[in-house]
C-alpha positions as CSV (number, residue, x, y, z in Angstrom):
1,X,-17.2,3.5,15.0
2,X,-15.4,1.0,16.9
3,X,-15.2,-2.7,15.9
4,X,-15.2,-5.9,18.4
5,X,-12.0,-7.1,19.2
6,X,-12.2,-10.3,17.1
7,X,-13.6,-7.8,13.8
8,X,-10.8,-5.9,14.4
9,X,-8.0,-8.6,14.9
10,X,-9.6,-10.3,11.7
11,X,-10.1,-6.9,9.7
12,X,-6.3,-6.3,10.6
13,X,-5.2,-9.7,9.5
14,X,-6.9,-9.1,6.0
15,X,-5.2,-5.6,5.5
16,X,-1.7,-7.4,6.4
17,X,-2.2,-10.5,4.4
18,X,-3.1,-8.4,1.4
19,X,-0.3,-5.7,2.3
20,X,2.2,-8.3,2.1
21,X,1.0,-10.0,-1.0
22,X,1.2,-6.8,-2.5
23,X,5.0,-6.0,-1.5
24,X,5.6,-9.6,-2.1
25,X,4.4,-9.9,-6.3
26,X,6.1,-6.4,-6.7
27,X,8.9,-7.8,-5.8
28,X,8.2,-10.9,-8.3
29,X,7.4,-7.7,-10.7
30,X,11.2,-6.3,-9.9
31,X,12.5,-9.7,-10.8
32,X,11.0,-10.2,-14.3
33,X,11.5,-6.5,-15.0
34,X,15.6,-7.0,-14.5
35,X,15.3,-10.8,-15.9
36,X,13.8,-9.1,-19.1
37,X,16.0,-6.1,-19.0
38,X,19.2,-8.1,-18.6
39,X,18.9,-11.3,-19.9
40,X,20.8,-12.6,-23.1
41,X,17.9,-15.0,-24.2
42,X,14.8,-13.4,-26.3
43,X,12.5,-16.2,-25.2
44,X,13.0,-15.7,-21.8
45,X,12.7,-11.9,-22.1
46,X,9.3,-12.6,-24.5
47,X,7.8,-14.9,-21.2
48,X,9.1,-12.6,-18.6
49,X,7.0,-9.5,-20.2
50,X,3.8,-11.6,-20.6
51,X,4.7,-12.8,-16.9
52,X,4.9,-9.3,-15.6
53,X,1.6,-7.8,-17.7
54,X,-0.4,-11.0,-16.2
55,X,1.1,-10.3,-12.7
56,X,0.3,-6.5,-12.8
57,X,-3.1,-7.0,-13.8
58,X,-4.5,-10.0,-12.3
59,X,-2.2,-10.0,-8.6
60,X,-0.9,-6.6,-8.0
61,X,-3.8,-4.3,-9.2
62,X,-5.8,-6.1,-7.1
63,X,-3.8,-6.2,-4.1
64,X,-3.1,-2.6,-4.1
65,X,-6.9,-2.1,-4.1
66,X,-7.8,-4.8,-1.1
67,X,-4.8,-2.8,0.7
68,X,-6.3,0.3,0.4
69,X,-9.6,-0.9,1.4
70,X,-8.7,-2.9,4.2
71,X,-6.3,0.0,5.4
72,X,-9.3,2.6,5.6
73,X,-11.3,-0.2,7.7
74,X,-8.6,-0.5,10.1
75,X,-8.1,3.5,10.4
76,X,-11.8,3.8,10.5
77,X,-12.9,1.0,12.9
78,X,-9.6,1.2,15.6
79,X,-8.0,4.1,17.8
80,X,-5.6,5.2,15.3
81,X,-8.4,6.6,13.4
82,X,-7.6,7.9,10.0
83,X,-6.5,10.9,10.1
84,X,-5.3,11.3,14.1
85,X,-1.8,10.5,13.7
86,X,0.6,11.5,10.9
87,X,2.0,7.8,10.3
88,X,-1.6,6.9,9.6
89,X,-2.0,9.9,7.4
90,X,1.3,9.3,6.1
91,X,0.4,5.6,4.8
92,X,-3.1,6.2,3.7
93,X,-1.1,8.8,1.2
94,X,1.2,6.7,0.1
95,X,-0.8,4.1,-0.6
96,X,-3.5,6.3,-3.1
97,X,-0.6,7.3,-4.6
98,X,1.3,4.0,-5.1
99,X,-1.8,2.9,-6.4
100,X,-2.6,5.7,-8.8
101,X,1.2,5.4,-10.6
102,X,0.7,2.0,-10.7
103,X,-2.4,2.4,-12.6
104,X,0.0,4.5,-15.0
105,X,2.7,2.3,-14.6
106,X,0.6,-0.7,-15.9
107,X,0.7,1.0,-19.2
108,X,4.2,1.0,-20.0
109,X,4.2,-2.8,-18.6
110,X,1.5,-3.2,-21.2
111,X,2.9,-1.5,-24.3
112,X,6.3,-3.6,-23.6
113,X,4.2,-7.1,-22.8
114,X,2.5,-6.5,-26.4
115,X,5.2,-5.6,-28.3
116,X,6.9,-8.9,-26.7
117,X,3.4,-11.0,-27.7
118,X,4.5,-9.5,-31.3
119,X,7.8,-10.1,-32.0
120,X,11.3,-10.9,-29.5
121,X,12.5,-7.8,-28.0
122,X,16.1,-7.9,-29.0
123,X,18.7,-6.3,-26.8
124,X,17.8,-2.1,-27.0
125,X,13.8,-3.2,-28.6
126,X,12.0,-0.4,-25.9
127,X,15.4,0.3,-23.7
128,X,13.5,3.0,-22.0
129,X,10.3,1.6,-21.1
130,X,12.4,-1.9,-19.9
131,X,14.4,0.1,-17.8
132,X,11.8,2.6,-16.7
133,X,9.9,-1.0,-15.5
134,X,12.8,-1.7,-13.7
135,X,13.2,1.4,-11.9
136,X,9.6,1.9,-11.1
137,X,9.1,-1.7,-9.5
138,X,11.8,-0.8,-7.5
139,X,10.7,2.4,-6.2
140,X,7.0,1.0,-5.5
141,X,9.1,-1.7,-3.5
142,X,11.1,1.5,-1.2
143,X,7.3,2.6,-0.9
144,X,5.9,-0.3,0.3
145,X,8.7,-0.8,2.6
146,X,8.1,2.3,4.6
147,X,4.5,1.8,4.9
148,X,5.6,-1.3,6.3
149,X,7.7,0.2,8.5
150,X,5.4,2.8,9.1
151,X,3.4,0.3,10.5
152,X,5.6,-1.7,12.7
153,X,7.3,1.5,14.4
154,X,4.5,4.1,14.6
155,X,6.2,7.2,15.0
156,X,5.2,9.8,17.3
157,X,3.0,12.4,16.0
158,X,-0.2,13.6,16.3
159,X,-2.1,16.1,13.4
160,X,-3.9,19.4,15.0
161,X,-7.2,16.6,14.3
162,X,-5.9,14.7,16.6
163,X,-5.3,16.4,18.8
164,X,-8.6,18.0,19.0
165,X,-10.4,14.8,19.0
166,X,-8.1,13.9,22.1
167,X,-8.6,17.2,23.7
168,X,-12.7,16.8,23.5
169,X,-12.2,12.9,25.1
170,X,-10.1,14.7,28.2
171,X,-13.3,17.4,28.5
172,X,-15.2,13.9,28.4
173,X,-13.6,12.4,30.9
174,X,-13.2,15.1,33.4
175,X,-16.7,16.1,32.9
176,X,-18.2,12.8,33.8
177,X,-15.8,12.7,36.8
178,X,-17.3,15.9,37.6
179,X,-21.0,14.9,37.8
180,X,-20.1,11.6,39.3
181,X,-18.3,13.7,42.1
182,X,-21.4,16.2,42.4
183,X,-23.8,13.5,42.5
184,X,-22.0,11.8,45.5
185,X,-22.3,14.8,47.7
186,X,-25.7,15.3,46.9
């Protein structure tokens, strides 16, 4: 299924607007994870884990869906198809997976938010869920940076689908060259 040139080029802006909305509140996410890790100051700990279960929920969650969504359009309705070159494949399994620990992830962000709704996390309240935010946010950022670069460099590649798929286009090709040919001299 191929889409119109101005579908595509607005499908495509979609999928990147959401794409970098969702690097760019993880990123947000990473900052209020080391803000509440680090700081000195309860009450800005206390608003930076509200911050972050709010953000997760209500920006990122959300995001990371429309990114997936709008990424299988694009691999669906363009050239690259979904599964014809390994960058392709390579983002579209990064990005179920991102999504799927940050669906995990959001639970630790929400046990830390509510025990910050009940009381002040003092300095080692939760140590290893703080920090485990911190280090999570900060690996879903490397992700999101290689599917980012994934998509600006496209790496050479092409899976055995492809190359099929390819293969059967050439046979196309040559066979309607062939008739064309046949039917001249006839």
């Amino acid at each position: 299924m191929a889409m119109s040139a101005g579908l595509r080029k607005l499908a495509l802006t979609a999928h990147v607007s959401v794409s970098v909305g969702w690097l760019g509140s993880v990123v947000v996410f990473l900052v209020l994870a080391v803000a509440g890790l680090t700081g000195q100051d309860a009450q800005r700990a206390h608003g930076a884990y509200l911050a972050m279960e709010a953000t997760g929920w209500h920006v990122i969650v959300p995001l990371a869906f429309a990114s997936l969504l709008t990424g299988l359009v694009q691999s669906l309705g363009t050239p690259w198809g979904m599964l014809r070159h390994y960058w392709v494949l390579a983002k579209l399994v990064l990005t179920v997976v991102a999504t799927f620990l940050l669906l995990l992830h959001m639970q630790v962000a929400d046990h830390v938010a509510d025990a910050a709704a009940r009381t002040l996390l003092s300095g080692s309240d939760l140590d290893g869920m703080r920090v485990q935010l911190v280090f999570d946010a900060a690996a879903a950022v490397v992700v999101l940076l290689t599917t980012t670069a994934l998509s600006i460099y496209k790496p050479r590649g092409i899976t055995r689908y492809g190359w099929r798929v390819q293969q059967r286009r050439t046979e196309r090709a040559a066979g309607g060259v062939k008739d064309t040919a046949a039917a001249a001299q006839a």
